[in-house]
DSSP file (Angstrom, degrees, kcal/mol; ACC not computed):
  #  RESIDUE AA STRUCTURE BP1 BP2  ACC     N-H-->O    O-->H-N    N-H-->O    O-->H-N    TCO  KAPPA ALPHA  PHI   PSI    X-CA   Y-CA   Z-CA
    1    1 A X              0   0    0      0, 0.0     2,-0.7     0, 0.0    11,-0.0   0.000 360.0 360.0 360.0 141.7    9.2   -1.0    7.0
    2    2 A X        +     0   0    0      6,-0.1     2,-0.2     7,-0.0    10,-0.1  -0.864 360.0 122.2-123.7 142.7    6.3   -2.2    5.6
    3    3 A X        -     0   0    0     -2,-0.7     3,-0.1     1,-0.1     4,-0.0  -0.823  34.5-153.8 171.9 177.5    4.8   -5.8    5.4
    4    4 A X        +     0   0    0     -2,-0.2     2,-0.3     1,-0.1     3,-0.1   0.336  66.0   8.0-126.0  -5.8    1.9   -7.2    6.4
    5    5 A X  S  > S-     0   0    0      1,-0.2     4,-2.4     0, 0.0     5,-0.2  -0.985  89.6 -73.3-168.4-174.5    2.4  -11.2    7.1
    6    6 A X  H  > S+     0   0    0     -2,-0.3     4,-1.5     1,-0.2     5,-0.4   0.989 124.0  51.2 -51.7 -47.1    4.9  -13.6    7.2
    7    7 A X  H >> S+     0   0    0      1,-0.2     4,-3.4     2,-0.2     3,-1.0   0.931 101.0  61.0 -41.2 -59.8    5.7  -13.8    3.5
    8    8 A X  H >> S+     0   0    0      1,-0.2     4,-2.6     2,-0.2     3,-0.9   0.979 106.6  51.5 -36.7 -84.7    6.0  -10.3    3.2
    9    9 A X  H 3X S+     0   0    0     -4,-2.4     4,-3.1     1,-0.2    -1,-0.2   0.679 105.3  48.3  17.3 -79.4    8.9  -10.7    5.7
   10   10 A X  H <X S+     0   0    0     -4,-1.5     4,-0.6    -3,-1.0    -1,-0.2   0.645 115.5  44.4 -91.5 -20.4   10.7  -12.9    4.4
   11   11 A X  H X< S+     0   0    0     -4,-3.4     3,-1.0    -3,-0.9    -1,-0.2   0.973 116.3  53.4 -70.1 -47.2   10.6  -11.1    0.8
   12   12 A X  H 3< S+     0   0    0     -4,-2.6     3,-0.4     1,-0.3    -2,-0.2   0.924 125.9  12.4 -72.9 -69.1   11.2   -8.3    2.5
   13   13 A X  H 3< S+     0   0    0     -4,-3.1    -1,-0.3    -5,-0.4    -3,-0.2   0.176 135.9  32.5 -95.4  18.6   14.4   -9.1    4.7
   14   14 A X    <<  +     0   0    0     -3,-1.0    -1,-0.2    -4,-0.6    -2,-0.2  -0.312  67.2 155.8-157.2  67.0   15.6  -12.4    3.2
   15   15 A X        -     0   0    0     -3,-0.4    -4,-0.0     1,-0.2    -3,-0.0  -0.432  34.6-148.4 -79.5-167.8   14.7  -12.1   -0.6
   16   16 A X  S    S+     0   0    0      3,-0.0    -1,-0.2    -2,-0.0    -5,-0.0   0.421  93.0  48.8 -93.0 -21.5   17.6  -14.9   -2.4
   17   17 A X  S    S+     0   0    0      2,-0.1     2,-0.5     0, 0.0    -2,-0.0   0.263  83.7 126.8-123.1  19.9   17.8  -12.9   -5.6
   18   18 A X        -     0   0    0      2,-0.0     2,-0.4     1,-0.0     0, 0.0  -0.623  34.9-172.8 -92.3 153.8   18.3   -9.5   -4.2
   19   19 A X        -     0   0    0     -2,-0.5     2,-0.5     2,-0.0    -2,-0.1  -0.956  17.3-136.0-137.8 136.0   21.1   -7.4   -5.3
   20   20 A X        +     0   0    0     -2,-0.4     2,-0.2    60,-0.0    60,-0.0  -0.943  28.8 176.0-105.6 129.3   22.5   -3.9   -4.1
   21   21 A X        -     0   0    0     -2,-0.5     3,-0.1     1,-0.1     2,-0.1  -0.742  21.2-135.1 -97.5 160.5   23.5   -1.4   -6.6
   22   22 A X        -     0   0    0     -2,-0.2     4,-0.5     1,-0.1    -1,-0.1  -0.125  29.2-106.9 -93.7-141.5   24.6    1.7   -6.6
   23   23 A X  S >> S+     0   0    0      2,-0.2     4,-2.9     3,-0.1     3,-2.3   0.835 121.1  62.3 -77.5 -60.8   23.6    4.9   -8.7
   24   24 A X  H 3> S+     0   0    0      1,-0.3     4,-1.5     2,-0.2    -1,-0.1   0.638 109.3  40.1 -26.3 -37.6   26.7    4.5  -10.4
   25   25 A X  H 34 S+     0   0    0      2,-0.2    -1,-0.3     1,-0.2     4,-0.3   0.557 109.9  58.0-112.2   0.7   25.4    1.1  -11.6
   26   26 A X  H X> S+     0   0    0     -3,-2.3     3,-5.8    -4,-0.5     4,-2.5   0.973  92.3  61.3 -48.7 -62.1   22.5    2.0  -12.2
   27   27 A X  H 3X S+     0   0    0     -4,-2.9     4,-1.9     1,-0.3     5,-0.4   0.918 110.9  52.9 -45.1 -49.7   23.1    4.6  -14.6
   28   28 A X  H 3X S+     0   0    0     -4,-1.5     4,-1.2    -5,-0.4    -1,-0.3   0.637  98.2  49.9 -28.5 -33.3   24.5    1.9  -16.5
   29   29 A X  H <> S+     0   0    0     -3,-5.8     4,-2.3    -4,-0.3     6,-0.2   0.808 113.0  58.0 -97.6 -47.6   22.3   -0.6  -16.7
   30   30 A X  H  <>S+     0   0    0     -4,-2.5     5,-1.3     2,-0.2     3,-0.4   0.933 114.1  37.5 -19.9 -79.0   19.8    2.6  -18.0
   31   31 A X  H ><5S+     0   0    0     -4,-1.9     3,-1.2     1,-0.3    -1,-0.2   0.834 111.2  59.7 -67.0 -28.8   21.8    3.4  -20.6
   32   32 A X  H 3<5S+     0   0    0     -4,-1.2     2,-0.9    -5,-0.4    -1,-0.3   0.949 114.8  37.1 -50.2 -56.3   22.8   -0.2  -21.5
   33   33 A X  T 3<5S-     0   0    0     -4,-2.3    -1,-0.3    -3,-0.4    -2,-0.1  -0.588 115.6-116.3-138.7  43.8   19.4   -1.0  -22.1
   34   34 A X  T < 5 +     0   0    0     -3,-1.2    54,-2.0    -2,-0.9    55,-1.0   0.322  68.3 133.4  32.6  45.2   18.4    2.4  -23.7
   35   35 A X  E   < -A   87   0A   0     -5,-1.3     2,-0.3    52,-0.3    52,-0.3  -0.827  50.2-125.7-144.0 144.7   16.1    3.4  -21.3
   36   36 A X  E     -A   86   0A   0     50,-4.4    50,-1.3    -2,-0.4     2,-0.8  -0.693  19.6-123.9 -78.8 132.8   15.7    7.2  -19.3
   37   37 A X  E     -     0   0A   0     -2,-0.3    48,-0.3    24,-0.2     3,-0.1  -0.869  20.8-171.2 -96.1 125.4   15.6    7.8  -15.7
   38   38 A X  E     -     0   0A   0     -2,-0.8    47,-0.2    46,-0.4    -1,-0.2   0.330  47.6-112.4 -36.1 -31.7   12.3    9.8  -14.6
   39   39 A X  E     -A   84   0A   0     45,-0.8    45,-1.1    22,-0.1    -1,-0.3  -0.162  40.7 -28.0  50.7 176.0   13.4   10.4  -11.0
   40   40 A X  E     -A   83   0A   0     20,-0.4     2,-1.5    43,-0.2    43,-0.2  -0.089  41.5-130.4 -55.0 139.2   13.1    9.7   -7.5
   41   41 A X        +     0   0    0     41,-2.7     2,-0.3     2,-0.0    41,-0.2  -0.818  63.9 138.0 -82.0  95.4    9.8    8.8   -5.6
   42   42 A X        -     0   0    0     -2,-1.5     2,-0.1     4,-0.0     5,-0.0  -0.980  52.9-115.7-152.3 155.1   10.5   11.4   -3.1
   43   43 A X    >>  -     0   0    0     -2,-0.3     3,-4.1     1,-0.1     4,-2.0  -0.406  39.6-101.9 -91.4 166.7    8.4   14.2   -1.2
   44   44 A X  H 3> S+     0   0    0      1,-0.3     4,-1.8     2,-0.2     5,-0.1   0.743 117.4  63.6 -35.3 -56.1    9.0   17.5   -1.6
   45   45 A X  H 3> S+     0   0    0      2,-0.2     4,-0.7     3,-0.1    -1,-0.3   0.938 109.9  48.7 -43.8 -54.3   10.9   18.3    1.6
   46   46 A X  H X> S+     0   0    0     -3,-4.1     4,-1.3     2,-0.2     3,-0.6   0.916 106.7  50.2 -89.1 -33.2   13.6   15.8   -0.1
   47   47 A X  H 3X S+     0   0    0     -4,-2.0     4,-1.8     2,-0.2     5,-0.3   0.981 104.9  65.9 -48.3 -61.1   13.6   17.4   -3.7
   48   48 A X  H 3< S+     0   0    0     -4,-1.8    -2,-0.2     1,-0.2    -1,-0.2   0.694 102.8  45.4 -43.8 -38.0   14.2   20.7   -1.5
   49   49 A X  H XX S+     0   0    0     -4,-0.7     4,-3.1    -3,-0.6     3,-1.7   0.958 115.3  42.9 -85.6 -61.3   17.6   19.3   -0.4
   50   50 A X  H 3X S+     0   0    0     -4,-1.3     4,-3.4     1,-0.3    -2,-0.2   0.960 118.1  48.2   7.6 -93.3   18.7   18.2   -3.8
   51   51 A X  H 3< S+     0   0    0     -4,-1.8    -1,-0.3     1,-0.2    -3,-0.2   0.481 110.1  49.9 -34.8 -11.7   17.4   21.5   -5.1
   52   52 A X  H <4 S+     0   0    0     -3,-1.7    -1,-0.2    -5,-0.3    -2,-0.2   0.685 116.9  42.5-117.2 -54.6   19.2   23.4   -2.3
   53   53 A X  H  < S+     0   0    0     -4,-3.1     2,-0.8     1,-0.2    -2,-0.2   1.000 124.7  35.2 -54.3 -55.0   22.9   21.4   -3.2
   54   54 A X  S  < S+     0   0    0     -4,-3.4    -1,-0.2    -5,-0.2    11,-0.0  -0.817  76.4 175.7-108.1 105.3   22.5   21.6   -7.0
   55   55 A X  S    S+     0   0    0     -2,-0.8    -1,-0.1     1,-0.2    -4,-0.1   0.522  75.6  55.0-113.2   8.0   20.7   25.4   -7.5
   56   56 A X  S    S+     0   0    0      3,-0.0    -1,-0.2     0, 0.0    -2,-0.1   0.707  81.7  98.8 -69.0 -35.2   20.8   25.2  -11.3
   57   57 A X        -     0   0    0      1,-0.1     3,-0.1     5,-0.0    -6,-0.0   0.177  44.2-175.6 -60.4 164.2   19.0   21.9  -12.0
   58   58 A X  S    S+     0   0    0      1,-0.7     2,-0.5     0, 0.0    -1,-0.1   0.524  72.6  35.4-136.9 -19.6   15.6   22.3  -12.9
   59   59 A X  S    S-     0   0    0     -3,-0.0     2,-0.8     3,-0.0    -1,-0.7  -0.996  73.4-138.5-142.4 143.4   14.9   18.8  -13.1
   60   60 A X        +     0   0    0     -2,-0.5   -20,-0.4     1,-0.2   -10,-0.0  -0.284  67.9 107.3-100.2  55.8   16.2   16.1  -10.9
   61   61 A X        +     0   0    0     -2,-0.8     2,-1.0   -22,-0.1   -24,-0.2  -0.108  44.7 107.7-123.9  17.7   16.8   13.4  -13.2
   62   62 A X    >>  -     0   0    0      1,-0.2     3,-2.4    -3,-0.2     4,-0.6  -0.513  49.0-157.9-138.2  99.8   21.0   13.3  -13.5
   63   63 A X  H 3> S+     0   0    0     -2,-1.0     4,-2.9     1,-0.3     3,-0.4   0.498  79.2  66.7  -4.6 -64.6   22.5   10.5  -11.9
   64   64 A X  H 3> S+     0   0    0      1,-0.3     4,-0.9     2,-0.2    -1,-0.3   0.514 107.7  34.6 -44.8 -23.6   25.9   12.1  -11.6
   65   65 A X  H <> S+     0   0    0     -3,-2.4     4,-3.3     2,-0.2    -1,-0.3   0.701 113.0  56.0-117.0 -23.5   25.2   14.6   -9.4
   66   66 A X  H  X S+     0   0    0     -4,-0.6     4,-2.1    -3,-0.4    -2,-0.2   0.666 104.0  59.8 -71.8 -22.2   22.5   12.7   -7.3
   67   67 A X  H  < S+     0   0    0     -4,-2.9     5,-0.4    -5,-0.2    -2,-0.2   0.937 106.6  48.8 -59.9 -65.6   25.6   10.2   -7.0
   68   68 A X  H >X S+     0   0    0     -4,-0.9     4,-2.3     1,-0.3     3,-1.8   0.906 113.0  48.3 -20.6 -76.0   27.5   13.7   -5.2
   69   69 A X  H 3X S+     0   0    0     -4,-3.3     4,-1.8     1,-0.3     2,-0.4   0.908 106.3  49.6 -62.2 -32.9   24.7   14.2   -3.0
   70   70 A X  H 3< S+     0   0    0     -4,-2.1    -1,-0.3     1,-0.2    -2,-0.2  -0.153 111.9  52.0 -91.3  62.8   24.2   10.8   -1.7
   71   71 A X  H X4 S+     0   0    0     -3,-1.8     3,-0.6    -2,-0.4    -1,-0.2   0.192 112.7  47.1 -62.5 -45.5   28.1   10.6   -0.9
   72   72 A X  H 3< S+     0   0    0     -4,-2.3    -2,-0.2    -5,-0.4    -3,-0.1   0.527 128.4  27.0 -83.9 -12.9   27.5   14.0    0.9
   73   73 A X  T >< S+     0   0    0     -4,-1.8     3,-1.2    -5,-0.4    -1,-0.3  -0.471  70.5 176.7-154.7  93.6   24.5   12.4    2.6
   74   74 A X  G X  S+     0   0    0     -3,-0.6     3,-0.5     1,-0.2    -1,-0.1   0.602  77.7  49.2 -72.7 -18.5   25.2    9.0    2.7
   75   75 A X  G >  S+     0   0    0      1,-0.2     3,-3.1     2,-0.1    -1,-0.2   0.706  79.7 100.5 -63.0 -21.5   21.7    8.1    4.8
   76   76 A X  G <  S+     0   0    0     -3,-1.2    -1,-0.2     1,-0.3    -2,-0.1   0.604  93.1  36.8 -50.2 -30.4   19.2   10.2    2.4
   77   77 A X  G <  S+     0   0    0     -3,-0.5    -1,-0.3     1,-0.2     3,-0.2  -0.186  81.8 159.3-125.2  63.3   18.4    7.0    0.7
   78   78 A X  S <  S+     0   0    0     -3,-3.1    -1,-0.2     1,-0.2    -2,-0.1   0.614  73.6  25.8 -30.5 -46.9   18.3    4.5    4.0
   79   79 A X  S    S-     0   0    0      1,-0.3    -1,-0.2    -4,-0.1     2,-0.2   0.831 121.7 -56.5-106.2 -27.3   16.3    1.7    2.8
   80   80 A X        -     0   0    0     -3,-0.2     2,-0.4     2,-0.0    -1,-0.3  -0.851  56.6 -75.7 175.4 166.9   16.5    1.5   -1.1
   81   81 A X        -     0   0    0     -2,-0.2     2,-0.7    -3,-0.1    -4,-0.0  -0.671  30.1-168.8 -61.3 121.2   16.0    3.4   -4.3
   82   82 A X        +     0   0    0     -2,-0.4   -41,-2.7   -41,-0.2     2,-0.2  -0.952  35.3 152.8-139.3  89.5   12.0    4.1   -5.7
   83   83 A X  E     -A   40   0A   0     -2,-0.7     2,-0.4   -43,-0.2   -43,-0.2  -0.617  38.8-135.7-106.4 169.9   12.7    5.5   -9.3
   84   84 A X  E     -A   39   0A   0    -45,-1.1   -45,-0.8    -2,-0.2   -46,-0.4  -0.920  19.5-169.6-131.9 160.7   10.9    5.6  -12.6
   85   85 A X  E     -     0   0A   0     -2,-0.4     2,-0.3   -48,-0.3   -48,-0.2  -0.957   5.4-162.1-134.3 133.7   12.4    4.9  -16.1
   86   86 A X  E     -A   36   0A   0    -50,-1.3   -50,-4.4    -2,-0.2     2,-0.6  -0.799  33.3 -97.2-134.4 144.9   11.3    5.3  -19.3
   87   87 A X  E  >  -A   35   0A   0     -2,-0.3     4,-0.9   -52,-0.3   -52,-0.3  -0.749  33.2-147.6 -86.6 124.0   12.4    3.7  -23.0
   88   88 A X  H >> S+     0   0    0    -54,-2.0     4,-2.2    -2,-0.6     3,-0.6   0.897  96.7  50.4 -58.5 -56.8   14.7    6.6  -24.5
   89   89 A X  H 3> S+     0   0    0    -55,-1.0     4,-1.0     1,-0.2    -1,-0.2   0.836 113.0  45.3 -79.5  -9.0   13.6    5.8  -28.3
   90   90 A X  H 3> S+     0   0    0     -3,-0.2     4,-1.6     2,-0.2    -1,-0.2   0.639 116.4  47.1 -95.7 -14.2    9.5    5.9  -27.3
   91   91 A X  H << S+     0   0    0     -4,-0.9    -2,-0.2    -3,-0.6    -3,-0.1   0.925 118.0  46.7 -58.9 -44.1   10.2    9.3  -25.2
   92   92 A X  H  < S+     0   0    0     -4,-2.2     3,-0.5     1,-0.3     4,-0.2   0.717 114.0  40.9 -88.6 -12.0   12.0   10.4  -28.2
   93   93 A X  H >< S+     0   0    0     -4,-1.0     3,-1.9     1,-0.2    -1,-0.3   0.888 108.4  56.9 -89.1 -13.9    9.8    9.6  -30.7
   94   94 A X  T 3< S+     0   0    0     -4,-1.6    -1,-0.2     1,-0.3    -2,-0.2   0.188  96.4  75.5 -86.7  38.3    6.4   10.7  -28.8
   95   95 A X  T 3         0   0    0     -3,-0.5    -1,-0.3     1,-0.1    -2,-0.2   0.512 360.0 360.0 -98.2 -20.9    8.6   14.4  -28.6
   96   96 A X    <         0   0    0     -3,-1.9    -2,-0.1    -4,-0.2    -1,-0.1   0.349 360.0 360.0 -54.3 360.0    7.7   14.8  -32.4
């Protein structure tokens, strides 16, 4: 865990306005709000377990099956999720 003074703390382990989601509601809130998930912030070693469950993906960007695996290894993401996202209609149009 990281902080570095009291403040830090107290965001850290007593924010008021913090909320747990799951994947599940994530993916929602994505697609509500048109927007792509990028993936996990995660090192290599932890893409390597992913990669090892699911040996077709090529990229590790679909919710549904990253829900599976963290049921099947419910610690994998102990302290919270570190993702990127991206707006779906500026991905799609800078594919042109």
């Amino acid at each position: 865990m990281d902080f570095f003074n009291i403040s830090g703390c107290r965001d850290l382990f007593f924010h008021v306005q913090e909320h747990r989601h799951d994947l599940a509601q994530i993916k929602a809130f994505l697609d509500d709000n048109g927007l792509d998930f990028l993936g996990f912030v995660l090192g290599p070693q932890e893409l390597q377990r992913f990669y090892a469950r699911f040996p077709g993906e090529t990229v590790a960007t679909n919710l549904d099956l990253w829900q599976i695996f963290e049921a099947e290894n419910p610690d994998f993401f102990s302290s919270m999720y570190q993702c990127g996202c991206a707006s779906a209609h500026r991905r799609r149009r800078s594919r042109r």
